[in-house]
DRENFI-984759 format. One record per residue (C-alpha): x, y, z; residue in one letter. Coordinates in Angstrom, 3 decimals. Example, Ala and Ser with C-alpha at 12.3 -4.5 7.8 and 13.67 -1.06 7.14 Angstrom:
# DRENFI-984759
+----------+----------+----------+------+
:       c1 :       c2 :       c3 : rest :
+----------+----------+----------+------+
:   12.300 :   -4.500 :    7.800 :    a :
:   13.670 :   -1.060 :    7.140 :    s :
+----------+----------+----------+------+
# end
This chain:
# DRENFI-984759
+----------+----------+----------+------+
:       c1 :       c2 :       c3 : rest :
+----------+----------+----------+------+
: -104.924 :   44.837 :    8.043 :    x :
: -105.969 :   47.382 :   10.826 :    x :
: -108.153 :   44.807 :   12.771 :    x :
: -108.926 :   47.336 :   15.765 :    x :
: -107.248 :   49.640 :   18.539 :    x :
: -103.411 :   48.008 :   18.963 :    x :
: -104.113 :   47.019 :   22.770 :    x :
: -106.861 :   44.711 :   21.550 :    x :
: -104.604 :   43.225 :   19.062 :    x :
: -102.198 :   42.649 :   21.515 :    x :
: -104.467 :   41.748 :   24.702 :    x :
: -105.732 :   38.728 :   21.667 :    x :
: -102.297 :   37.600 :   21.088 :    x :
: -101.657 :   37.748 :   24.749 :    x :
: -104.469 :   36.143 :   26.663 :    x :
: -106.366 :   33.786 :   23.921 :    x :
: -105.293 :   30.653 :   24.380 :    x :
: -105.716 :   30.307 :   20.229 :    x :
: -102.750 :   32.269 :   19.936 :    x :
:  -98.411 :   32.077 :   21.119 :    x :
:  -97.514 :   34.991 :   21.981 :    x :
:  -93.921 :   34.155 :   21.086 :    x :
:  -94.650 :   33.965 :   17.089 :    x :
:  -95.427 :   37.580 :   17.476 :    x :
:  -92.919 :   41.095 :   17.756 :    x :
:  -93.939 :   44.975 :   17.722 :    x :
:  -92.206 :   47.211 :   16.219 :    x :
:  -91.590 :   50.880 :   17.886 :    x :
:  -90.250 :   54.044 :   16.901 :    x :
:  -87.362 :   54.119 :   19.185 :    x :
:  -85.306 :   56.922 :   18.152 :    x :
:  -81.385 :   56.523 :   18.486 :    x :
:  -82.073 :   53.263 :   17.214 :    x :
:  -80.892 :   52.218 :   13.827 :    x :
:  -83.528 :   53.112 :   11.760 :    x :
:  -85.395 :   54.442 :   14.815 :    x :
:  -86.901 :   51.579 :   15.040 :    x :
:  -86.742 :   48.970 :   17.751 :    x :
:  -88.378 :   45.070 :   17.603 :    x :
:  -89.784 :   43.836 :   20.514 :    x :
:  -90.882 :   39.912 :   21.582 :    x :
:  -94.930 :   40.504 :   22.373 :    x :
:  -93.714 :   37.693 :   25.563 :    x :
:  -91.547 :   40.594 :   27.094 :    x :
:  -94.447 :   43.255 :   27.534 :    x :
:  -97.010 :   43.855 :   29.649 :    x :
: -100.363 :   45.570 :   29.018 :    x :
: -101.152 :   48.737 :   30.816 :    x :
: -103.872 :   51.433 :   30.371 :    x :
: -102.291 :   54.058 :   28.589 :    x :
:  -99.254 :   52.144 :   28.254 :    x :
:  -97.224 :   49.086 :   27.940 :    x :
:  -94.647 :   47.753 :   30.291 :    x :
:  -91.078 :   46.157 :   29.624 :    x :
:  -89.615 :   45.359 :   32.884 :    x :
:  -89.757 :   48.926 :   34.496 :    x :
:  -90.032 :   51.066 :   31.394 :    x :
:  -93.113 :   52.613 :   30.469 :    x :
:  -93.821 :   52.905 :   26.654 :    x :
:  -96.878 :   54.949 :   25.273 :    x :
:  -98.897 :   52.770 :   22.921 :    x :
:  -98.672 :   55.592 :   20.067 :    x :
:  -95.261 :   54.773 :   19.583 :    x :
:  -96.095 :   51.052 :   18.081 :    x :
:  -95.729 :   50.887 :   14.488 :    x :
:  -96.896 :   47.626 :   13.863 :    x :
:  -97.228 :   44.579 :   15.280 :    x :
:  -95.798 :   41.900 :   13.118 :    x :
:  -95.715 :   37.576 :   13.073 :    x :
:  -92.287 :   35.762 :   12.456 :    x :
:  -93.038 :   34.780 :    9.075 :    x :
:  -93.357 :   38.584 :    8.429 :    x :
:  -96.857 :   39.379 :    8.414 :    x :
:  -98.459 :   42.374 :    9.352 :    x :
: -101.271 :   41.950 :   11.655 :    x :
: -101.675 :   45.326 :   12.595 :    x :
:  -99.949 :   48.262 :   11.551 :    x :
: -100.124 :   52.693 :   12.536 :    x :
: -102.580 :   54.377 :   10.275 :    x :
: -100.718 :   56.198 :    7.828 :    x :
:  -97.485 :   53.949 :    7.547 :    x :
:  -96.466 :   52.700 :    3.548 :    x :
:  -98.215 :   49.545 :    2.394 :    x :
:  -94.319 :   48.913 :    1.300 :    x :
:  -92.726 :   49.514 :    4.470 :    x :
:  -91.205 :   45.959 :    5.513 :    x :
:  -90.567 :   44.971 :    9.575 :    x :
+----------+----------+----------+------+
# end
């Protein structure tokens, strides 16, 4: 499942033209959030260094759980998380 560093799973779905970026969501820790957990369209981010971008909000990469395709599966998820845990 873990197919690399989460930026180059992301920078794949974003800029080959193989994939849509709009069949794709992460999923953050995002606490205050039910579940502290927050889904987010790949289409509304942008790729930074350290960091990714929605709008002007800066959000460390760390804090992506998994990255996840609308039929529900897991492309890439944190070291460490369940094998059960469903997005």
């Amino acid at each position: 499942m873990r197919k690399g560093f989460v930026k180059e799973v992301l920078a794949k779905i974003k800029y080959d033209p193989r994939e849509n970026e709009e069949d794709y969501y992460i999923v953050i820790e995002h606490r205050g959030a039910y579940g502290n957990v927050k889904k987010i369209p790949v289409k509304l981010i942008t790729l930074g260094h350290g960091y990714f971008f929605i709008e002007d909000t800066q959000i460390p990469y760390h804090r992506i759980l998994a990255v996840v395709r609308k039929d529900g599966k897991v492309v890439w998820k944190k070291r460490g998380l369940e094998d059960e845990v469903k997005f």
